[in-house]
C-alpha positions as CSV (number, residue, x, y, z in Angstrom):
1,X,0.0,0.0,0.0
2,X,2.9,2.5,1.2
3,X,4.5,1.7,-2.6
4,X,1.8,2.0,-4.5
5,X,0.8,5.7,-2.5
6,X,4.8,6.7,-3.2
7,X,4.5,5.8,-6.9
8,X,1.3,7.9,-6.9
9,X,2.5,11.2,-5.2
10,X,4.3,12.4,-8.0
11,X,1.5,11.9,-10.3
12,X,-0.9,13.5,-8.2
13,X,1.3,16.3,-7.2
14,X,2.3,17.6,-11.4
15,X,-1.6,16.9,-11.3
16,X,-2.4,19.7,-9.0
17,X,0.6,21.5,-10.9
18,X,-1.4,21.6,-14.3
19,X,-4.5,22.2,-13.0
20,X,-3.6,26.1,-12.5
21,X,-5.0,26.4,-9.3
22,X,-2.8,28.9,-7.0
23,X,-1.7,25.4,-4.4
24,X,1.3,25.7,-2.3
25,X,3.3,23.0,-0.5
26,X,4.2,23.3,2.9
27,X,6.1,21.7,5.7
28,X,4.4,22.4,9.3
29,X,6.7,20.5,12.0
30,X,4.2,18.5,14.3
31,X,6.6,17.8,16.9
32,X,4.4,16.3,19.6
33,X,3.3,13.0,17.2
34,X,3.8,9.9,18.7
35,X,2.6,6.7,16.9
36,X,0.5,6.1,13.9
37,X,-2.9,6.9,15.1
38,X,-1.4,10.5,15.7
39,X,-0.2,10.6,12.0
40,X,-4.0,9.0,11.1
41,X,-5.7,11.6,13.3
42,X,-4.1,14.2,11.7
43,X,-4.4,13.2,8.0
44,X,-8.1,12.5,9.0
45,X,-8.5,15.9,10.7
46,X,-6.7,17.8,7.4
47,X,-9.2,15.9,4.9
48,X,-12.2,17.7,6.0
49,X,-10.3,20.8,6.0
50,X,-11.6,23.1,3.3
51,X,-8.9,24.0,1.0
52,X,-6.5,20.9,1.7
53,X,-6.0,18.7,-1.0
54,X,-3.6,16.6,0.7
55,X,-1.4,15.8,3.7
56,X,0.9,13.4,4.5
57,X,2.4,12.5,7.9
58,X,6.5,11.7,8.6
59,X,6.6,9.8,11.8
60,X,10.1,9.7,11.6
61,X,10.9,13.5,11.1
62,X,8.0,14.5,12.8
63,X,6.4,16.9,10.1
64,X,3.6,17.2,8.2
65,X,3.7,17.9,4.2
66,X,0.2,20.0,3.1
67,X,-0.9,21.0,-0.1
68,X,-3.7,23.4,-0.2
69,X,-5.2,26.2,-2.0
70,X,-4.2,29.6,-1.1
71,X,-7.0,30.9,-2.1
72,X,-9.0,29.2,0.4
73,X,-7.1,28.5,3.0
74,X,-3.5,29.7,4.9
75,X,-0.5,28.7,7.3
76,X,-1.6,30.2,10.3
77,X,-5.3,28.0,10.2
78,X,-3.5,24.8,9.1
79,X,-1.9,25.3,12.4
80,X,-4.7,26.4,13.9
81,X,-6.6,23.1,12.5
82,X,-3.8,20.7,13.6
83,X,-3.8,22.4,17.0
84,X,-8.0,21.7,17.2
85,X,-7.0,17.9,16.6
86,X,-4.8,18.0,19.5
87,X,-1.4,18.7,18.2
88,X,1.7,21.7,18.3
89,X,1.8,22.9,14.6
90,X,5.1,24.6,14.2
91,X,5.1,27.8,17.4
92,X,1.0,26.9,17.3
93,X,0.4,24.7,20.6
94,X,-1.5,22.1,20.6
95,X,-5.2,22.8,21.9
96,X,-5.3,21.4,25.6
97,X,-8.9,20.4,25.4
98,X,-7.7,18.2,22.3
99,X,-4.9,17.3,23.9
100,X,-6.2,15.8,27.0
101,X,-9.2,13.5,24.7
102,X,-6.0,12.0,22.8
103,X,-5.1,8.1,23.3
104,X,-2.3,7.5,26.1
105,X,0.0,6.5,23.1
106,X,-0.5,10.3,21.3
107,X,0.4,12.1,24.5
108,X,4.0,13.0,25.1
109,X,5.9,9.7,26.9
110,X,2.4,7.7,25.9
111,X,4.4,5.2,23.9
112,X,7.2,5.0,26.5
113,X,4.2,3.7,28.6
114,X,3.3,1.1,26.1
């Protein structure tokens, strides 16, 4: 499944490119992501975001790629979104009421615990 999503990036990616739509990539560090339902949570989250046409979580370096229109949508309430789900967003802290619903293995330490 992971292959056949990275062979599919790039086509969907000069995709968005030809379309002409004004979509920008960007790289929001999501530093407080523990485990794999954090990087589901967030993809989740980002999909019903208006004006974000893709994301993509890095476990391993801890960010989080975004496309999205600029018309429609920018930086500051894509951190502001991630924050909602529970989550820092580059300087943007995580929303504590989030925070506190997240599984023990999304908290900070949780998968220490585990």
């Amino acid at each position: 499944m992971n292959r056949i999503s990275f062979l599919l990036t790039p086509v969907f990616l000069i995709t968005m490119i030809g379309c002409g739509d004004e979509h920008v990539n960007a790289v929001v560090n999501t530093p407080t992501i523990q485990c794999g339902m954090c990087q589901k949570t967030i993809e989740m989250g980002l999909k019903k975001v208006s004006g974000i046409s893709h994301s993509a979580v890095d476990l391993e370096t801890k960010t989080t790629k975004v496309i999205y229109d600029k018309e429609k949508i920018d930086l500051t309430q894509i951190e502001k979104a991630i924050s909602e789900l529970g989550y820092q967003a580059n300087e943007t802290l995580a929303n504590s009421t989030a925070y506190d619903a997240l599984a023990p293995c999304c908290k900070i330490g949780g998968m220490d615990k585990i």
